[in-house]
Backbone atoms as SQL, in Angstrom:
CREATE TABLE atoms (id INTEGER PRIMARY KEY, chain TEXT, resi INTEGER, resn TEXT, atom TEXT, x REAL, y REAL, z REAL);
INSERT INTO atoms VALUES
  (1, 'A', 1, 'UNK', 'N', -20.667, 0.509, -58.734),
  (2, 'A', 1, 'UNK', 'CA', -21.542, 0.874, -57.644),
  (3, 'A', 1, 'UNK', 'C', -21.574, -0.296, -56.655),
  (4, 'A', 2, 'UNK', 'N', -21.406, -0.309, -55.216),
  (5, 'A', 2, 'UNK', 'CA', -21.648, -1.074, -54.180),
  (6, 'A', 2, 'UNK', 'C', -22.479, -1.661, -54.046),
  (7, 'A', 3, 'UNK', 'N', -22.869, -2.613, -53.646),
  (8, 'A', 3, 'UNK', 'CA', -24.276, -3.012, -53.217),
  (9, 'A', 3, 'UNK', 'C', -24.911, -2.260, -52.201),
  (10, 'A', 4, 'UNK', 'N', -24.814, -1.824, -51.363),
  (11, 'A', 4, 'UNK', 'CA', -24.974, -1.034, -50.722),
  (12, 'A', 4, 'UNK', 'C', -25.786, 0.019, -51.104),
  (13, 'A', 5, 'UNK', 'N', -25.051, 0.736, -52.199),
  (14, 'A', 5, 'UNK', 'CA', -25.570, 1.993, -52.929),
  (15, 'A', 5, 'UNK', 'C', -26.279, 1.363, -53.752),
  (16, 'A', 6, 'UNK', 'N', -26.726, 0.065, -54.178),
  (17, 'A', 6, 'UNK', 'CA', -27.821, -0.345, -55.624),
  (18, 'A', 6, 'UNK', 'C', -28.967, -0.748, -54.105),
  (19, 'A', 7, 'UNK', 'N', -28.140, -1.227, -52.837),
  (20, 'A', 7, 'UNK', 'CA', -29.918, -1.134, -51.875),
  (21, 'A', 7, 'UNK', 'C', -30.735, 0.007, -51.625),
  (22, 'A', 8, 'UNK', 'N', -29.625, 0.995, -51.554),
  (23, 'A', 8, 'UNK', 'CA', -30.469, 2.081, -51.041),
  (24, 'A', 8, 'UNK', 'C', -31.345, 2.950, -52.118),
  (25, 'A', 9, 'UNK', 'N', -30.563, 2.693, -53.791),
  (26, 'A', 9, 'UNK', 'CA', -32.038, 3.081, -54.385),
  (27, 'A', 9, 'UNK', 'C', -32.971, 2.471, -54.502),
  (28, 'A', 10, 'UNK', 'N', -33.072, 0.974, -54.523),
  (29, 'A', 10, 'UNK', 'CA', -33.381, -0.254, -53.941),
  (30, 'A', 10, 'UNK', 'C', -34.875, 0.647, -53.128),
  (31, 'A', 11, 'UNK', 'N', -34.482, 0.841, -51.646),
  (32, 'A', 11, 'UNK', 'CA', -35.127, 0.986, -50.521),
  (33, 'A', 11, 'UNK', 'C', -36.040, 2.445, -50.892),
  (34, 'A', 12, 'UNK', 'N', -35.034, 3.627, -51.633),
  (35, 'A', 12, 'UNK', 'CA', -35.995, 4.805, -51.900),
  (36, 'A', 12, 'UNK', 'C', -36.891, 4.670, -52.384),
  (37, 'A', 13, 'UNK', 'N', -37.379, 3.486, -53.426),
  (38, 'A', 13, 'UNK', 'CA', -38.397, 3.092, -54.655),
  (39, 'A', 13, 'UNK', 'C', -39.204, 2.471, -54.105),
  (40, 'A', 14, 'UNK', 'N', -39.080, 1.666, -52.680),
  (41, 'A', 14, 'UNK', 'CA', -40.364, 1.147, -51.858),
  (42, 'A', 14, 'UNK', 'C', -39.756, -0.272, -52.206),
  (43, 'A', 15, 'UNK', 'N', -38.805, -1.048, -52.530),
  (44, 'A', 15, 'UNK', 'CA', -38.776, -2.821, -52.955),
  (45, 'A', 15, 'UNK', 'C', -38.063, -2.956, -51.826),
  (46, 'A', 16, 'UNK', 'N', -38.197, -3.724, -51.518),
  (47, 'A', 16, 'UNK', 'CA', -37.624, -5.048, -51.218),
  (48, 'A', 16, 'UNK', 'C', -36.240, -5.710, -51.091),
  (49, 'A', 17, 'UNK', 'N', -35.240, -5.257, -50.427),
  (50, 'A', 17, 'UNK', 'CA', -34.162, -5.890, -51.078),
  (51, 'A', 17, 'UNK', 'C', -33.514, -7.323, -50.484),
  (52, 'A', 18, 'UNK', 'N', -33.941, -7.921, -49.435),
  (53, 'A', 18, 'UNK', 'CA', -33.528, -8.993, -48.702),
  (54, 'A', 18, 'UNK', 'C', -32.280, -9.427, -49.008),
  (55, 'A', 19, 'UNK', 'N', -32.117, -10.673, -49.164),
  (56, 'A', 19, 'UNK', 'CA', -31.008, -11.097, -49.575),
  (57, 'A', 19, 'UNK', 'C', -30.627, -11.307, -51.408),
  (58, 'A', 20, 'UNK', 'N', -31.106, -10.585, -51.589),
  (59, 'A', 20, 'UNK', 'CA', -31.307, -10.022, -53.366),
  (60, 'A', 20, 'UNK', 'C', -29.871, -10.021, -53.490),
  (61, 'A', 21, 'UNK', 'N', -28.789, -10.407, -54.454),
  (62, 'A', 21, 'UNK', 'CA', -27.722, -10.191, -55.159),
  (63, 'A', 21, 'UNK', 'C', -27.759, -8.819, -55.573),
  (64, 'A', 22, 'UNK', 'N', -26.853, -8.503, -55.886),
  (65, 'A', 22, 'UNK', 'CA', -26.386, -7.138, -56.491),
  (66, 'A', 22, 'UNK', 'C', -27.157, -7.469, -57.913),
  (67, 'A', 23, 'UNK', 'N', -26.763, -7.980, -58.923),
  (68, 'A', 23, 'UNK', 'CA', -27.547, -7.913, -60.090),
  (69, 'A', 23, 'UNK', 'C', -28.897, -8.392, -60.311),
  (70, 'A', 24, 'UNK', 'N', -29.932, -8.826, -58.929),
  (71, 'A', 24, 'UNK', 'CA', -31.164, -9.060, -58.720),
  (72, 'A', 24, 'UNK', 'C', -31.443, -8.400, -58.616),
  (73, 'A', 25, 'UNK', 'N', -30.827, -7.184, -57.154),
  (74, 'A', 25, 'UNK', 'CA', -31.962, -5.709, -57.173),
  (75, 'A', 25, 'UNK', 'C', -31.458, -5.136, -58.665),
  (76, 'A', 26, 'UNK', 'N', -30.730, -5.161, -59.353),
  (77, 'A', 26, 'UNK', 'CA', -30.584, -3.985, -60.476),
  (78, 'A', 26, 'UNK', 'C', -32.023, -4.443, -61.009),
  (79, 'A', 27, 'UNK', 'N', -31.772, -5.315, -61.617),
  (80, 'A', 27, 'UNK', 'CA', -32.872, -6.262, -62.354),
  (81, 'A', 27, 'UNK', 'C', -34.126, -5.788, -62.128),
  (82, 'A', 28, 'UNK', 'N', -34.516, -5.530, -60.499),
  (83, 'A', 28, 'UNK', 'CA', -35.545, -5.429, -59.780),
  (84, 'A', 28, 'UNK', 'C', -35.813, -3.342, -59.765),
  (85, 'A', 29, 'UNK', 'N', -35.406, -2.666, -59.852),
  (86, 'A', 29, 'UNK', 'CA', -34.807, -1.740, -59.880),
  (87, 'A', 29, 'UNK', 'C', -35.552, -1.349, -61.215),
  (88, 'A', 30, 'UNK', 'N', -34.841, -2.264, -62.322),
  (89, 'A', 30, 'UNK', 'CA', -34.791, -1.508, -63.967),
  (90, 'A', 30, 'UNK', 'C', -36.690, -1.847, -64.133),
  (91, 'A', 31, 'UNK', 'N', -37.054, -3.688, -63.588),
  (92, 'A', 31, 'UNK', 'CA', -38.296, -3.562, -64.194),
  (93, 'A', 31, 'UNK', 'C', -39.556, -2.403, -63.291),
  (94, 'A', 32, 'UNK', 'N', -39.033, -2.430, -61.989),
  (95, 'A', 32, 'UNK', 'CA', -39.980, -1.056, -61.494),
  (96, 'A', 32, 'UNK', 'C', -40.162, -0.074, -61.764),
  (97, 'A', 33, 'UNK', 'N', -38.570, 0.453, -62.787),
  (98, 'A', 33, 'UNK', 'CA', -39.001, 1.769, -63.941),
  (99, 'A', 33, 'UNK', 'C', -39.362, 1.642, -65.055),
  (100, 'A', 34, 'UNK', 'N', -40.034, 0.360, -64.967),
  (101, 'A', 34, 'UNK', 'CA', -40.836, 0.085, -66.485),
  (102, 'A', 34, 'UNK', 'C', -39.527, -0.210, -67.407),
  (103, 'A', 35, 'UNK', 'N', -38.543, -0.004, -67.042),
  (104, 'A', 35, 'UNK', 'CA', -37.276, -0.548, -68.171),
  (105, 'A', 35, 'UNK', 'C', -37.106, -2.312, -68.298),
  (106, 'A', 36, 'UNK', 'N', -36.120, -2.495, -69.048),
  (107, 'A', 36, 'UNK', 'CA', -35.859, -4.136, -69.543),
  (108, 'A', 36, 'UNK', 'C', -35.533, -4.264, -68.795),
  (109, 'A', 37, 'UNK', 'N', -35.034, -5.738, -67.842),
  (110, 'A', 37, 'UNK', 'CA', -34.473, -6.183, -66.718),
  (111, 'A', 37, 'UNK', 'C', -33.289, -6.887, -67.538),
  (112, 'A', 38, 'UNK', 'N', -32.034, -5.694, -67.877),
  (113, 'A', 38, 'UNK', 'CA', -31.530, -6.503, -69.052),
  (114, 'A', 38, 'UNK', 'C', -29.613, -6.421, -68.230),
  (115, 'A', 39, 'UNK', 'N', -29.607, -5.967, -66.764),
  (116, 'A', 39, 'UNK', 'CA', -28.196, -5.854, -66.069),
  (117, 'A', 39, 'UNK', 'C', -27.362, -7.274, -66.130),
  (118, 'A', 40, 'UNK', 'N', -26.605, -7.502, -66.845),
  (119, 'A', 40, 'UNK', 'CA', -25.609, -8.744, -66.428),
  (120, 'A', 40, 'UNK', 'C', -26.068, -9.748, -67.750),
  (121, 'A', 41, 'UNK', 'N', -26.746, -9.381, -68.958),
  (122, 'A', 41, 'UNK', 'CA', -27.400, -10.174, -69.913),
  (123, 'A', 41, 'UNK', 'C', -26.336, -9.853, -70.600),
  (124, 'A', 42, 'UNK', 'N', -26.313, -10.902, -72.304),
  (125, 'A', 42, 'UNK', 'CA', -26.029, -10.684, -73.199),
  (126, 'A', 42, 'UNK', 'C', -26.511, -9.602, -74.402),
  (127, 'A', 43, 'UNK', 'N', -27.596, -8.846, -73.365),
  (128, 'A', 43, 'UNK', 'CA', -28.105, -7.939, -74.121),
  (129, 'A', 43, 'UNK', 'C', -26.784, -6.598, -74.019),
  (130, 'A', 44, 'UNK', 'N', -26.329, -6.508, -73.229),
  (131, 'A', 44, 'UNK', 'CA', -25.202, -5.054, -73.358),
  (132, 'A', 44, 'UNK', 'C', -24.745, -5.426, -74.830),
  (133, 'A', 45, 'UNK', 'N', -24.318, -6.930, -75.909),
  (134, 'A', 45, 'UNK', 'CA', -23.632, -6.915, -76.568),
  (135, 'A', 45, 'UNK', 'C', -23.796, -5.638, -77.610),
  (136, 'A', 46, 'UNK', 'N', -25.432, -5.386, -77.945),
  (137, 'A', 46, 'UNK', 'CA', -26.255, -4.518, -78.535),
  (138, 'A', 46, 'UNK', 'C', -26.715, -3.049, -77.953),
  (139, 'A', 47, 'UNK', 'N', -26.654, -3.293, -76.825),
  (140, 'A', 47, 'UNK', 'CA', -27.031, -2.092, -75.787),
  (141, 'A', 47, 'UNK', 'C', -26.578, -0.915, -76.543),
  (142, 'A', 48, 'UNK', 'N', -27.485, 0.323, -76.790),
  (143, 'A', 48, 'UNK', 'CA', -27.473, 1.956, -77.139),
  (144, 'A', 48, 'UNK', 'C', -27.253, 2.593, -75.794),
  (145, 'A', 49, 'UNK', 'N', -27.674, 2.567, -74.559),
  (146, 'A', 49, 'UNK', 'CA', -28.155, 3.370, -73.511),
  (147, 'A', 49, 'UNK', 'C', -26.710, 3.101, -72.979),
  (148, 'A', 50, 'UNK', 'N', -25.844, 4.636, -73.484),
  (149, 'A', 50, 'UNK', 'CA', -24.967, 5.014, -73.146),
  (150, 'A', 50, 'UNK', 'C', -25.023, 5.750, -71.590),
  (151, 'A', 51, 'UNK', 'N', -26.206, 6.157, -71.326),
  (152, 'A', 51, 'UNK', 'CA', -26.456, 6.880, -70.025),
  (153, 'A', 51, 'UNK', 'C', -27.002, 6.467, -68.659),
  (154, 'A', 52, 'UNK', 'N', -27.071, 4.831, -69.128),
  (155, 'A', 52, 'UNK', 'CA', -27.261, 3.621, -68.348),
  (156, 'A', 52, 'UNK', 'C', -26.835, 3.579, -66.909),
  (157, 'A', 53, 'UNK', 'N', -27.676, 4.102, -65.920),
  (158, 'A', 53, 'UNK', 'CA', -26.648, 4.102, -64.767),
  (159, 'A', 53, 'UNK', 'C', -25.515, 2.799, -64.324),
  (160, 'A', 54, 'UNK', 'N', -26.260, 1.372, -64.655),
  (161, 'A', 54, 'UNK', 'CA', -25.358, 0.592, -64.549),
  (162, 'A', 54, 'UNK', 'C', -24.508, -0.159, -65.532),
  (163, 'A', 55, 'UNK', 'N', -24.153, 0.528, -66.578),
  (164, 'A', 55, 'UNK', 'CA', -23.290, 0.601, -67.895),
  (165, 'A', 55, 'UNK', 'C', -22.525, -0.235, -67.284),
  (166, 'A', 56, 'UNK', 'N', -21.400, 0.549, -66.533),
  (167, 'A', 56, 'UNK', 'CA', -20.069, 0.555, -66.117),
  (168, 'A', 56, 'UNK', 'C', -20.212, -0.556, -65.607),
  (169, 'A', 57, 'UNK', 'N', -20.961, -1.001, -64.436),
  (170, 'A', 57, 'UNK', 'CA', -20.859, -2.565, -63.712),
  (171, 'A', 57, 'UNK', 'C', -21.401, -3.674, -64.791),
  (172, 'A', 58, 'UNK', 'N', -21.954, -3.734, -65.624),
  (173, 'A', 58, 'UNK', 'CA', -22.772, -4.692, -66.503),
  (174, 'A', 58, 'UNK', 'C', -21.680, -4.757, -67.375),
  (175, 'A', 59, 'UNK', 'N', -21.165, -3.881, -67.660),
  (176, 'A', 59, 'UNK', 'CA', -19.816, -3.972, -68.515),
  (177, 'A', 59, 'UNK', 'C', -18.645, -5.081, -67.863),
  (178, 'A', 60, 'UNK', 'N', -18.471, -4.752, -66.630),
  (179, 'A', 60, 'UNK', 'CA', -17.458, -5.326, -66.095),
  (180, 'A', 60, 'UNK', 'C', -17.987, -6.908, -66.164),
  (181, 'A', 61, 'UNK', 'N', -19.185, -6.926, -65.736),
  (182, 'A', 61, 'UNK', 'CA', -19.523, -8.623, -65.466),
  (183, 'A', 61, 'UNK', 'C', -19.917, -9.119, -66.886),
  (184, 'A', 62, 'UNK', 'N', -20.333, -8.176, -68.018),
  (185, 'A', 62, 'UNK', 'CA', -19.572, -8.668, -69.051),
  (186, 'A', 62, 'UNK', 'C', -18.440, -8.907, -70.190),
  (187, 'A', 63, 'UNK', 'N', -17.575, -8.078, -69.044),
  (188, 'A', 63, 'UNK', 'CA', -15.676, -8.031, -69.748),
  (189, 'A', 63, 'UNK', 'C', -15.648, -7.630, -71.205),
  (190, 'A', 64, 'UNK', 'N', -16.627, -6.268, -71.377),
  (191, 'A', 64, 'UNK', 'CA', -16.683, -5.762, -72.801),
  (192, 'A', 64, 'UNK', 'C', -15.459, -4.780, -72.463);
């Protein structure tokens, strides 16, 4: 996903996105849905949430 497309759900949810990194708004994003702020952690090593919208990119930045 673009940054672009992680601002604009970003912007639908009412935050903030300034000069936020791509894996800041996720971060910012996951804890506003009450989820873990867990995008770009060593937590994917364990990660279940196959339906994760940002699986696929958290994957990549952690070369699983």
């Amino acid at each position: 996903m673009t940054v672009r497309e992680v601002k604009a759900i970003a912007k639908r949810m009412g935050l903030k996105t300034g000069r936020l990194r791509k894996a800041e708004l996720i971060n910012s994003i996951q804890t506003a849905e009450g989820n873990i702020a867990c995008f770009g952690t060593e937590r994917l090593q364990y990660c279940a949430e196959e339906d994760c919208l940002w699986r696929d990119d958290c994957s990549e930045i952690n070369k699983i």
